[in-house]
C-alpha positions as CSV (number, residue, x, y, z in Angstrom):
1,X,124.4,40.1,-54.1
2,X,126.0,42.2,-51.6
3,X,124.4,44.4,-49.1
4,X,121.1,44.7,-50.2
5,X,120.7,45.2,-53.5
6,X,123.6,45.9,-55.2
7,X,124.3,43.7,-58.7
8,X,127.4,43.6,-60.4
9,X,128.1,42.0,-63.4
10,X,131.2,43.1,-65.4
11,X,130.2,41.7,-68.8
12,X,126.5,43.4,-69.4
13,X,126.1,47.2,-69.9
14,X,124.0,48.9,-66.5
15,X,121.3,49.3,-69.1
16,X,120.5,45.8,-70.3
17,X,121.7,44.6,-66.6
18,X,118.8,45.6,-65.0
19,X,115.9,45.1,-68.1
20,X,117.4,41.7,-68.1
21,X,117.4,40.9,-64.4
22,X,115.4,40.2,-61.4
23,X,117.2,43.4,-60.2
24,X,116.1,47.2,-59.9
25,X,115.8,49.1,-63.1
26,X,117.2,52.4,-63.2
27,X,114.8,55.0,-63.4
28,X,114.8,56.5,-66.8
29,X,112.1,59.4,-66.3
30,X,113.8,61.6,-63.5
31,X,116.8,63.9,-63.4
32,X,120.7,63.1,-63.6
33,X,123.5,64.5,-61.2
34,X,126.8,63.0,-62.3
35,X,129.4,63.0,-59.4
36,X,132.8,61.4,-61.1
37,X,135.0,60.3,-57.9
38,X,137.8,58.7,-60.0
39,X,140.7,60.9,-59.1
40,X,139.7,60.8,-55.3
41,X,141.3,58.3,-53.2
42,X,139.1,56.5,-50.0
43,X,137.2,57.6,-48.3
44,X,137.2,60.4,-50.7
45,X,134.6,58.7,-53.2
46,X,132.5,56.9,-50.3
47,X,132.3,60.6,-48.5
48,X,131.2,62.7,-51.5
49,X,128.7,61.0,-52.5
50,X,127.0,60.7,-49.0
51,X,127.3,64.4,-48.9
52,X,125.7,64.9,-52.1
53,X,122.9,62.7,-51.6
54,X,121.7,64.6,-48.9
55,X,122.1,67.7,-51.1
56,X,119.9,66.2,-54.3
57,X,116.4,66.2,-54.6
58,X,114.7,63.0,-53.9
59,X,113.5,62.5,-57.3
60,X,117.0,62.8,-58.6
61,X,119.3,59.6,-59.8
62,X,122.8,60.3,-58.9
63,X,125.4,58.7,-61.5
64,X,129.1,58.1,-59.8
65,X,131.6,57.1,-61.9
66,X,134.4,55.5,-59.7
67,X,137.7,53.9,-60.9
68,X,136.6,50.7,-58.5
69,X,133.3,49.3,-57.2
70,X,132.2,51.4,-54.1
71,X,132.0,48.5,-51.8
72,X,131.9,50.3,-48.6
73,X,129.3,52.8,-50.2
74,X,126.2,49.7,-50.3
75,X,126.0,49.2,-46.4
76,X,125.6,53.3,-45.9
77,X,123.1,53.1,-48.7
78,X,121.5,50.5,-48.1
79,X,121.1,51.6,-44.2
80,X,119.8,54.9,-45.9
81,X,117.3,53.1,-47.9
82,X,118.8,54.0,-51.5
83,X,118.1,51.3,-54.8
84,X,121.5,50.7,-56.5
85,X,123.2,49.4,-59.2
86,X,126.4,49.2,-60.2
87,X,128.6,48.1,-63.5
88,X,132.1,47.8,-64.1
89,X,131.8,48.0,-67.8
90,X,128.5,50.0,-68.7
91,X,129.4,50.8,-72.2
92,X,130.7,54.3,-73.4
93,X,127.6,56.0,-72.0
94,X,124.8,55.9,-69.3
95,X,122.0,58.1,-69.6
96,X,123.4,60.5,-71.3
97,X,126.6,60.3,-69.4
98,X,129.7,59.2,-71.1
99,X,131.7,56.7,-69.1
100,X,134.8,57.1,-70.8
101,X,135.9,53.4,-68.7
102,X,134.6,54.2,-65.5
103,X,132.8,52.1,-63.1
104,X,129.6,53.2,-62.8
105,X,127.0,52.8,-60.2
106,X,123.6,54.8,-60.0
107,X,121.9,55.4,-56.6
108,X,118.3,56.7,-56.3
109,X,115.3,56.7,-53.7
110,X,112.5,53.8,-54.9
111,X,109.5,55.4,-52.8
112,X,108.6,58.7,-54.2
């Protein structure tokens, strides 16, 4: 736990992570926005998404792949009031998304 409530667990796909845990489970029902920060270096990937969270509609789930956990990210978030999760090896895709490797972490708003 780290921040909130950000769960990491590099052997469990982000889908069966959170059906299998006391954690959050990512929203299935609501739009995607994919944002993929690998090829940015700090605070490149930290400031991006920010930006583009105040861009999305509240309803939306916003899908970063990162080459690296976004451990600086969960205390913004969290202070924000977003639900996260993230997984270093989510499989080769995540709602819809491919991964293609990536760490992926998906951030949404839980009070609609």
């Amino acid at each position: 736990m780290f921040g909130g409530i950000h769960w990491c667990c590099p052997w469990l796909p982000l889908f069966v992570m959170a059906e299998t845990s006391t954690e959050p489970a990512v929203p299935r029902d609501r739009p995607v926005e994919v944002l993929d920060v690998r090829e940015l270096s700090p605070p490149g990937p930290l400031k991006e998404t920010l930006e583009l969270l105040t861009e999305l509609p509240e309803e939306t789930v916003l899908v970063q792949l990162n080459d690296r956990a976004p451990q600086f990210l969960y205390p913004k978030l969290d202070d924000r009031g977003y639900t996260y999760v993230t997984a270093t090896d989510p499989g080769p895709t995540f709602l819809g998304v491919q991964t293609d490797g990536a760490v992926v972490s998906a951030i949404w708003v839980t009070d609609l």
